[in-house]
Biotite code that builds the C-alpha atoms (Angstrom):
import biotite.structure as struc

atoms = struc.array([
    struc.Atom([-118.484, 134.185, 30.483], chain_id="A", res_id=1, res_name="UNK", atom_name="CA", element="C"),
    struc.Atom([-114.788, 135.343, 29.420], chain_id="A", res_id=2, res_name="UNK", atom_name="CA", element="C"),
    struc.Atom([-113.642, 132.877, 26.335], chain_id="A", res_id=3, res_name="UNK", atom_name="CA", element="C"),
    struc.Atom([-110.003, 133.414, 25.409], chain_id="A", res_id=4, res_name="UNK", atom_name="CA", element="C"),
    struc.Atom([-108.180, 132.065, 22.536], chain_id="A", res_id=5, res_name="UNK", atom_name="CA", element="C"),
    struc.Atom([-104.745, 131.892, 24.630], chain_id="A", res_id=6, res_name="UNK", atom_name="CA", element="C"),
    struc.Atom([-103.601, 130.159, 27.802], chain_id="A", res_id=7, res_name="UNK", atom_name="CA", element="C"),
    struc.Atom([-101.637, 132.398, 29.970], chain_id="A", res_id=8, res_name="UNK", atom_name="CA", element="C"),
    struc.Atom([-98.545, 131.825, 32.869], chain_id="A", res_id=9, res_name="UNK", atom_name="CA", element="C"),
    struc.Atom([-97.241, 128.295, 33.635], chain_id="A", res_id=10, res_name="UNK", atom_name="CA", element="C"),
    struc.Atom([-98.938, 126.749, 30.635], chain_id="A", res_id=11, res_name="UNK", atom_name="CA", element="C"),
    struc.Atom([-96.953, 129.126, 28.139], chain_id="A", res_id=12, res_name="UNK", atom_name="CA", element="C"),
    struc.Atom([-93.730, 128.057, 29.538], chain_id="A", res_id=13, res_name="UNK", atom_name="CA", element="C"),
    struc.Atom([-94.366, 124.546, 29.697], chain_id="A", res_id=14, res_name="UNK", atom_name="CA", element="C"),
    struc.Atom([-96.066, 123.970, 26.308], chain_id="A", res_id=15, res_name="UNK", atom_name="CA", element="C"),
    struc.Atom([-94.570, 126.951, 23.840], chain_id="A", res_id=16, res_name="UNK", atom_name="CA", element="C"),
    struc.Atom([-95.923, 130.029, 22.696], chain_id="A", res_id=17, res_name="UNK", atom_name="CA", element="C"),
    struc.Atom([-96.945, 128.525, 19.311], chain_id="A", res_id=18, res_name="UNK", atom_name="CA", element="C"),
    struc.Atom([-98.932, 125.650, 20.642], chain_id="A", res_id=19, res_name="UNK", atom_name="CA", element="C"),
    struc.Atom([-101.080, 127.692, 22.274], chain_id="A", res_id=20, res_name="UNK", atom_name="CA", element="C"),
    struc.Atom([-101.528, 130.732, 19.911], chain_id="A", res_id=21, res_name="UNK", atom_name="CA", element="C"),
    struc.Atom([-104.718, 128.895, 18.846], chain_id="A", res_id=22, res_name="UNK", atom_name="CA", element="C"),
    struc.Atom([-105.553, 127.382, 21.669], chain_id="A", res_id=23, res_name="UNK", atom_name="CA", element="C"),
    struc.Atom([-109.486, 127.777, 23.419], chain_id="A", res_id=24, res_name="UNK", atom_name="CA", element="C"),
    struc.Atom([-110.027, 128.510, 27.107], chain_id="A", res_id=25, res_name="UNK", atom_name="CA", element="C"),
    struc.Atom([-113.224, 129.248, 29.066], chain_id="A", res_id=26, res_name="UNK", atom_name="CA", element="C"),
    struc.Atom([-113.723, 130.231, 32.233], chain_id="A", res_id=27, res_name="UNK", atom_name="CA", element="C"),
    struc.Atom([-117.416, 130.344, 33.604], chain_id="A", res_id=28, res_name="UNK", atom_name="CA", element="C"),
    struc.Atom([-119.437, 129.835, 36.716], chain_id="A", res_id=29, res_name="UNK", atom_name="CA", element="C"),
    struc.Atom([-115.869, 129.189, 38.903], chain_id="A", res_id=30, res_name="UNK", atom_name="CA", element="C"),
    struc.Atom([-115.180, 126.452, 36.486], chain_id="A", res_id=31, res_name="UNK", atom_name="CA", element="C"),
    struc.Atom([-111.851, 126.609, 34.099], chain_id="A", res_id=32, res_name="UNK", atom_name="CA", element="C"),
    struc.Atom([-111.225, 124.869, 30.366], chain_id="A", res_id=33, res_name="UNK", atom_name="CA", element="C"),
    struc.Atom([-108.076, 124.897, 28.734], chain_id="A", res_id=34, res_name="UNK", atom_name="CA", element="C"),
    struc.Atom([-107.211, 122.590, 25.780], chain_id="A", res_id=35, res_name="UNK", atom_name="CA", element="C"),
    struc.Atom([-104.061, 122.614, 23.418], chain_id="A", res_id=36, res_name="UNK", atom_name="CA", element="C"),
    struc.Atom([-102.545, 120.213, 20.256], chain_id="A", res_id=37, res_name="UNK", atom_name="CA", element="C"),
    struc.Atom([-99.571, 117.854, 20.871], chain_id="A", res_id=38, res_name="UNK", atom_name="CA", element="C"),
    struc.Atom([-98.600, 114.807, 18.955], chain_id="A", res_id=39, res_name="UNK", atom_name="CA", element="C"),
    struc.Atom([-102.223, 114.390, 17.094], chain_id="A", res_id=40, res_name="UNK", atom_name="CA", element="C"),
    struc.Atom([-104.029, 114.778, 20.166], chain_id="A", res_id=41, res_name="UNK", atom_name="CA", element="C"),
    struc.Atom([-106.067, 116.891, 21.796], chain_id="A", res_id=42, res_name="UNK", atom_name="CA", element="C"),
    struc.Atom([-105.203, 117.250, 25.350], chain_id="A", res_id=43, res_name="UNK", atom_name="CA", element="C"),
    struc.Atom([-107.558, 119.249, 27.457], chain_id="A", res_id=44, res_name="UNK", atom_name="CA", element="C"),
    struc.Atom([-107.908, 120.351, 31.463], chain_id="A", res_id=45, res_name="UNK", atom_name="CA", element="C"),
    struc.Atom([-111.018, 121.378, 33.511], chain_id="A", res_id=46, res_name="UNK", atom_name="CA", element="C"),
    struc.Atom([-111.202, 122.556, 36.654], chain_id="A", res_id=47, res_name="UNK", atom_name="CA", element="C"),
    struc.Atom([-114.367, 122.689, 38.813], chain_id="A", res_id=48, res_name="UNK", atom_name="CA", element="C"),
    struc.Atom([-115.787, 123.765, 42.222], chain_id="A", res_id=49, res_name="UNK", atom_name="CA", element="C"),
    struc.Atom([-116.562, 120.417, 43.421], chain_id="A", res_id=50, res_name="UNK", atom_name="CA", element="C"),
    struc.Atom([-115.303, 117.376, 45.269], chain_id="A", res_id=51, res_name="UNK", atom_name="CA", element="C"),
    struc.Atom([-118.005, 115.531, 42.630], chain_id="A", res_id=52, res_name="UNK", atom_name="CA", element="C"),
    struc.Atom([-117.397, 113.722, 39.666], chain_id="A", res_id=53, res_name="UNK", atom_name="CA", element="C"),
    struc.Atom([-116.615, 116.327, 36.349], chain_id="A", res_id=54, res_name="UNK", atom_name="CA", element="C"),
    struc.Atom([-116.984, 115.624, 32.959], chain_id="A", res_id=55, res_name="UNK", atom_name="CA", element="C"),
    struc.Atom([-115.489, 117.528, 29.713], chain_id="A", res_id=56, res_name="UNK", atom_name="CA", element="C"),
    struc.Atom([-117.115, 116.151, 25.687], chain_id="A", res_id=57, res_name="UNK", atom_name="CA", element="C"),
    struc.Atom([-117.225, 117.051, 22.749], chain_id="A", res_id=58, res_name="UNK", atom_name="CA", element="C"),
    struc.Atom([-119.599, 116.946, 19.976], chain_id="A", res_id=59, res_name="UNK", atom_name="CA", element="C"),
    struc.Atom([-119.483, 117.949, 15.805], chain_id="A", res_id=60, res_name="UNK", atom_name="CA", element="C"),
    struc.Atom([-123.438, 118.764, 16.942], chain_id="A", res_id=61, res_name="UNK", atom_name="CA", element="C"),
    struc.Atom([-125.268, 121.388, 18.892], chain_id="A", res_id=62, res_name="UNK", atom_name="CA", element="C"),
    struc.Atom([-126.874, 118.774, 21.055], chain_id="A", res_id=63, res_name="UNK", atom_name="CA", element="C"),
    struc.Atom([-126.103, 116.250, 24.357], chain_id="A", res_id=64, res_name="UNK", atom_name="CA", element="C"),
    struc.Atom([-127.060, 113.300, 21.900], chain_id="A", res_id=65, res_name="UNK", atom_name="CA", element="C"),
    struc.Atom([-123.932, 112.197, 20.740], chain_id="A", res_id=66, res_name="UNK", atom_name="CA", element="C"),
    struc.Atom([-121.243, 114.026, 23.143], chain_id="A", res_id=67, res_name="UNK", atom_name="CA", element="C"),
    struc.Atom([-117.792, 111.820, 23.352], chain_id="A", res_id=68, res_name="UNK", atom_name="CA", element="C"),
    struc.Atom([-117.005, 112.942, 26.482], chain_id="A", res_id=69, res_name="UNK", atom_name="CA", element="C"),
    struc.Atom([-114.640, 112.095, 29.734], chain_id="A", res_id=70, res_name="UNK", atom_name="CA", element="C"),
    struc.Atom([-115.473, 112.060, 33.335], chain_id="A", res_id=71, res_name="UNK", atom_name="CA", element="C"),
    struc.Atom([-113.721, 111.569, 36.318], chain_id="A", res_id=72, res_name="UNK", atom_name="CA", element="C"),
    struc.Atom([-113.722, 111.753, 40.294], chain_id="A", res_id=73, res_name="UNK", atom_name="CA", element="C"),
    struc.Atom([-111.211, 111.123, 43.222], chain_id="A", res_id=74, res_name="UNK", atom_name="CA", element="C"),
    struc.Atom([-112.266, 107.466, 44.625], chain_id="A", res_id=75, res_name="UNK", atom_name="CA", element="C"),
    struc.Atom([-110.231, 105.205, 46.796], chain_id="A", res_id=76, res_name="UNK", atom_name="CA", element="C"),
    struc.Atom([-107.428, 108.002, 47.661], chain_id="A", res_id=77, res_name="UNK", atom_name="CA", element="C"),
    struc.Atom([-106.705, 108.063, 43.447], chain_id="A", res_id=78, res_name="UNK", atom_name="CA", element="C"),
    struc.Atom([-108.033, 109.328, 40.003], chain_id="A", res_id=79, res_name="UNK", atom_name="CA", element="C"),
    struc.Atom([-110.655, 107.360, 38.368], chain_id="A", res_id=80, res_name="UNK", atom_name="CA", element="C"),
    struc.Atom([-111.892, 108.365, 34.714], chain_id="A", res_id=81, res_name="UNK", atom_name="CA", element="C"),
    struc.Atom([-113.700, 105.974, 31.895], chain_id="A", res_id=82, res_name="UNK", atom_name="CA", element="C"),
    struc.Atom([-115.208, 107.452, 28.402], chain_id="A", res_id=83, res_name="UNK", atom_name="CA", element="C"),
    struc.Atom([-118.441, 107.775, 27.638], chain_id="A", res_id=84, res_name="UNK", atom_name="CA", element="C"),
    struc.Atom([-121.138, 108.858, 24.777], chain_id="A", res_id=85, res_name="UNK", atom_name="CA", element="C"),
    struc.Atom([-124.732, 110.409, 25.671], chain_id="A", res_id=86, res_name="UNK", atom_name="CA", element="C"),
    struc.Atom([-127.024, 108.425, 23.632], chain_id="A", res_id=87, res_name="UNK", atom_name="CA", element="C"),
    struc.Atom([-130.023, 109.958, 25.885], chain_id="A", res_id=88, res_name="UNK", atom_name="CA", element="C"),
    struc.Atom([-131.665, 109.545, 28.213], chain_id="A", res_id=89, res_name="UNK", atom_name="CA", element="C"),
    struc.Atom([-128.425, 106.988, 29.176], chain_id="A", res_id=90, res_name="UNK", atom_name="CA", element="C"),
    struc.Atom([-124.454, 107.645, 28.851], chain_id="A", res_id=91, res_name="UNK", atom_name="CA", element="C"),
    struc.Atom([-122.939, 104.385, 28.234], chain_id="A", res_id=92, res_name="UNK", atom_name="CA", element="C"),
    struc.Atom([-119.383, 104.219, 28.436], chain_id="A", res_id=93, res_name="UNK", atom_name="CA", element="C"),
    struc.Atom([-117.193, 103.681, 25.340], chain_id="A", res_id=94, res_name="UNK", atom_name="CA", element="C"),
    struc.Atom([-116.592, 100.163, 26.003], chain_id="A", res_id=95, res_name="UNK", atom_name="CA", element="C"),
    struc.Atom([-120.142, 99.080, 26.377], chain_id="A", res_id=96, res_name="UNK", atom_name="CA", element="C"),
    struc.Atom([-121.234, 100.146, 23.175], chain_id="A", res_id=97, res_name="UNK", atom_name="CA", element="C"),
    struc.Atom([-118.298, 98.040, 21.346], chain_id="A", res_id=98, res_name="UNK", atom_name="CA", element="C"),
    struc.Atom([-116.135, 101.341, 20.446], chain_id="A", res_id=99, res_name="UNK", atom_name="CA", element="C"),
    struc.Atom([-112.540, 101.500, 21.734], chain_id="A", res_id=100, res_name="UNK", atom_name="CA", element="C"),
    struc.Atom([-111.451, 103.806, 24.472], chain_id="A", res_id=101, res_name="UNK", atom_name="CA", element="C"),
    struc.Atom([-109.408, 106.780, 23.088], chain_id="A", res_id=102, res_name="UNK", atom_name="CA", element="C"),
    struc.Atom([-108.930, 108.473, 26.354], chain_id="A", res_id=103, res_name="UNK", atom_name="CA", element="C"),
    struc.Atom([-105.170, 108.783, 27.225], chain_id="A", res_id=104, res_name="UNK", atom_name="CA", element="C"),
    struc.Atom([-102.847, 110.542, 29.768], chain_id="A", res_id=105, res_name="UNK", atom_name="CA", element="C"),
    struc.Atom([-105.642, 110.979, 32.236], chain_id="A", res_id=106, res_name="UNK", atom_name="CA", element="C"),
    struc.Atom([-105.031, 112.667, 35.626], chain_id="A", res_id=107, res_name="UNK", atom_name="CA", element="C"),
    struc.Atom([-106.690, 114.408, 38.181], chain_id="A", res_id=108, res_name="UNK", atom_name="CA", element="C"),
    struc.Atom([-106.540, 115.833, 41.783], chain_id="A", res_id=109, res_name="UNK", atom_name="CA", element="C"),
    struc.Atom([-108.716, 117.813, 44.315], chain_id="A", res_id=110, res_name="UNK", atom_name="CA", element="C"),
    struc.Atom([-107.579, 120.402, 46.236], chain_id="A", res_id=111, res_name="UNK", atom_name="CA", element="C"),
    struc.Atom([-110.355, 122.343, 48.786], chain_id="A", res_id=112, res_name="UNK", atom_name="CA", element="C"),
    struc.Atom([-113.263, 122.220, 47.317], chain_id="A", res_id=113, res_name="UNK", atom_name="CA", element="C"),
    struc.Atom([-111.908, 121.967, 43.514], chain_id="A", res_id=114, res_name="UNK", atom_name="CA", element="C"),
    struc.Atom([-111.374, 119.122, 41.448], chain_id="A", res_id=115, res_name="UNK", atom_name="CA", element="C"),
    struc.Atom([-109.281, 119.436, 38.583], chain_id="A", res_id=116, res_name="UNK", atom_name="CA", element="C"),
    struc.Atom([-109.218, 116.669, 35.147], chain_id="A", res_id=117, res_name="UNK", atom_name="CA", element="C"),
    struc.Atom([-106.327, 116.508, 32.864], chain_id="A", res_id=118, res_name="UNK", atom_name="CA", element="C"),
    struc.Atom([-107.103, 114.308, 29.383], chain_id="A", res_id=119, res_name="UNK", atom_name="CA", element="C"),
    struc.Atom([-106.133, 113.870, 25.899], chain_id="A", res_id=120, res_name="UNK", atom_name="CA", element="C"),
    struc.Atom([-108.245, 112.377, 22.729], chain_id="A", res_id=121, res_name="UNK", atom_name="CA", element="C"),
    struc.Atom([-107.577, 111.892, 19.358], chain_id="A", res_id=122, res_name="UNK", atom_name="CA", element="C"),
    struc.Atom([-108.221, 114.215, 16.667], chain_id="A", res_id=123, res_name="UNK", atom_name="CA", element="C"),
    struc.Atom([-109.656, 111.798, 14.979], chain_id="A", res_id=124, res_name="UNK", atom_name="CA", element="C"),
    struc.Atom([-111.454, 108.906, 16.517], chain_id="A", res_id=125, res_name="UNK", atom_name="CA", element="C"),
    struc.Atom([-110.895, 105.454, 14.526], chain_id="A", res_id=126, res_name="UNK", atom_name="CA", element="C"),
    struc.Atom([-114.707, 104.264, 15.457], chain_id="A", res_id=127, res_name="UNK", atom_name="CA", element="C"),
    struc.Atom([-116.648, 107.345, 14.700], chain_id="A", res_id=128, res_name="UNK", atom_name="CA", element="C"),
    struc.Atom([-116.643, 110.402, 12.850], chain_id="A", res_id=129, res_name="UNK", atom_name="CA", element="C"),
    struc.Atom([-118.012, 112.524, 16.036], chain_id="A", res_id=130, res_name="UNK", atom_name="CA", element="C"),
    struc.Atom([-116.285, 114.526, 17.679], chain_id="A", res_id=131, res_name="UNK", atom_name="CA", element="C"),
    struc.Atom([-113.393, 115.584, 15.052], chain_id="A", res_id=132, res_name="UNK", atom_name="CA", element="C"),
    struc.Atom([-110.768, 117.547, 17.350], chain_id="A", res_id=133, res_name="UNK", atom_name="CA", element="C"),
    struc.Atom([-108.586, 118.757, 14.520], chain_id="A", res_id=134, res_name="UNK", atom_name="CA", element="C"),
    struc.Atom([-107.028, 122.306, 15.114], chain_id="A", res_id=135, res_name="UNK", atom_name="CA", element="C"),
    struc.Atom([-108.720, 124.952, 13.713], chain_id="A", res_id=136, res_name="UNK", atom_name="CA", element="C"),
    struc.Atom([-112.391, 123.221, 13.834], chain_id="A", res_id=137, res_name="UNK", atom_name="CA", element="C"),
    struc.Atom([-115.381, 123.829, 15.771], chain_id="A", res_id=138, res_name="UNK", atom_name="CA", element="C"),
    struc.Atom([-117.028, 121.477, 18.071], chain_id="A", res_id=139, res_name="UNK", atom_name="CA", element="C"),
    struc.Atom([-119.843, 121.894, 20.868], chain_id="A", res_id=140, res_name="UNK", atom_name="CA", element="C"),
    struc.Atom([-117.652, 121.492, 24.021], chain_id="A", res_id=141, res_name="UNK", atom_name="CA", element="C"),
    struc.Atom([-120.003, 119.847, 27.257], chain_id="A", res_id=142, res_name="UNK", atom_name="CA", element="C"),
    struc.Atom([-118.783, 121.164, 30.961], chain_id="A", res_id=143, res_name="UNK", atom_name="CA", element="C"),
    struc.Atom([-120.532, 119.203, 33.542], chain_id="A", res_id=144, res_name="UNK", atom_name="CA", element="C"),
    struc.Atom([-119.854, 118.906, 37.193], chain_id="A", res_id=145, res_name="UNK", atom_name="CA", element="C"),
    struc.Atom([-121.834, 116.945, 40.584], chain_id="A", res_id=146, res_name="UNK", atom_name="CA", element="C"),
    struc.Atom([-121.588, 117.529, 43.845], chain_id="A", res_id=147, res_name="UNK", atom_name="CA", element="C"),
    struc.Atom([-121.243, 113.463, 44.156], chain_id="A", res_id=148, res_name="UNK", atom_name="CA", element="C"),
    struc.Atom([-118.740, 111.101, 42.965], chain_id="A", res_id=149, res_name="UNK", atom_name="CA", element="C"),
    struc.Atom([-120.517, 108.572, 41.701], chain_id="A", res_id=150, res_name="UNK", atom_name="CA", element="C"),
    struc.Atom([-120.852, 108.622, 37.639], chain_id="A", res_id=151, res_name="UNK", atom_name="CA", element="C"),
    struc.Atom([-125.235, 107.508, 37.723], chain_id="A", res_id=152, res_name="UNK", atom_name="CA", element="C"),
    struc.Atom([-125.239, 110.671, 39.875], chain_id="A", res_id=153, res_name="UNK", atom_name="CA", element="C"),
    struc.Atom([-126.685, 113.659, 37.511], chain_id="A", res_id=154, res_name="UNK", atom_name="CA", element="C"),
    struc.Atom([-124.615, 116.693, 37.289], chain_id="A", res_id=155, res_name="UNK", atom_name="CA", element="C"),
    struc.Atom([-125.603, 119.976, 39.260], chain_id="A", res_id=156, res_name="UNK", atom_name="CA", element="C"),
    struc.Atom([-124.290, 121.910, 36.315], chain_id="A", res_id=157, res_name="UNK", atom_name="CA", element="C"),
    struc.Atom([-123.893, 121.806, 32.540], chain_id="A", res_id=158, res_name="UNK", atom_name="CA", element="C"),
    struc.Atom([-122.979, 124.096, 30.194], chain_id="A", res_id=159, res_name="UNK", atom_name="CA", element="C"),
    struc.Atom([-122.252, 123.980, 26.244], chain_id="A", res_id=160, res_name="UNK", atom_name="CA", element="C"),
    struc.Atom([-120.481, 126.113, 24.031], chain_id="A", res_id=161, res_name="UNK", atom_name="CA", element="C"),
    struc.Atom([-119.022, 126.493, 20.968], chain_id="A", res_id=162, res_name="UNK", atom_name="CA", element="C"),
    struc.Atom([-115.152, 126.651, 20.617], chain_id="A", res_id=163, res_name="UNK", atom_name="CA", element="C"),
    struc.Atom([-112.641, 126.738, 18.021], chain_id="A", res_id=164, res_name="UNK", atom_name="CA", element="C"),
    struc.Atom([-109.950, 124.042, 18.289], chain_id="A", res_id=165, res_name="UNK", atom_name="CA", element="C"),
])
């Protein structure tokens, strides 16, 4: 696993040296992370080898209990992504447990056999006090992929680690 605390190339002209000077990347198992701090938000992008569903959370916890996280798939020739939190063994989404969505500026493409998830979240969540996404904190960051694209489908990988925002 290579973990780098800078983004390198387009992403440095596009988004300023200083926003990324403390910014977290990891790159592991073909997959790519990338996150950076704009306008109170934490906006983040994964890439995975899959045509599958992906899924990127975040957690003030060293466990899956708990994870805020975001997952998304190409369906019906678009982009489709919802929020959800792992209260185990299930993964409700946002809305079903009576919390607000915080997900915004969600996109996503696949290209070969690569799917790729752009995101942002709050760094701090109105509802809940988990995850807190304020620069210079840790949090447990959740990498999940599936080789199918429905979201009841379980992944085929998952990884956690911890990061410095």
């Amino acid at each position: 696993m290579k973990r780098r605390r800078f983004l390198v190339g387009v992403g440095s002209s596009l988004l300023g040296d200083a926003a990324l000077a403390n910014s977290p990347q990891v790159e592991v198992d073909g997959t790519v992370f990338e996150a950076w701090h704009e306008e109170g938000r934490l906006t983040s992008r994964f890439t995975a080898p899959t045509r599958g569903w992906i899924a990127v959370g975040f957690n003030n916890q060293r466990r899956l209990k708990g994870t805020r996280f975001v997952i998304g798939a190409m369906r019906d020739g678009g982009f489709y992504a919802e929020e959800h939190i792992a209260v185990v063994p299930d993964h409700p989404r946002v809305q079903d447990l009576g919390l607000q969505s915080a997900v915004e500026r969600v996109s996503g493409a696949a290209s070969g056999n690569q799917t790729t998830m752009q995101f942002s979240l709050p760094h701090l969540f109105a509802d809940s006090e988990n995850p807190t996404l304020l620069s210079g904190t840790s949090s447990y960051l959740m990498l999940a992929w599936s080789h199918e694209t429905d979201f009841g489908h379980h992944s085929a990988w998952r990884k956690h680690f911890l990061i410095e925002l």
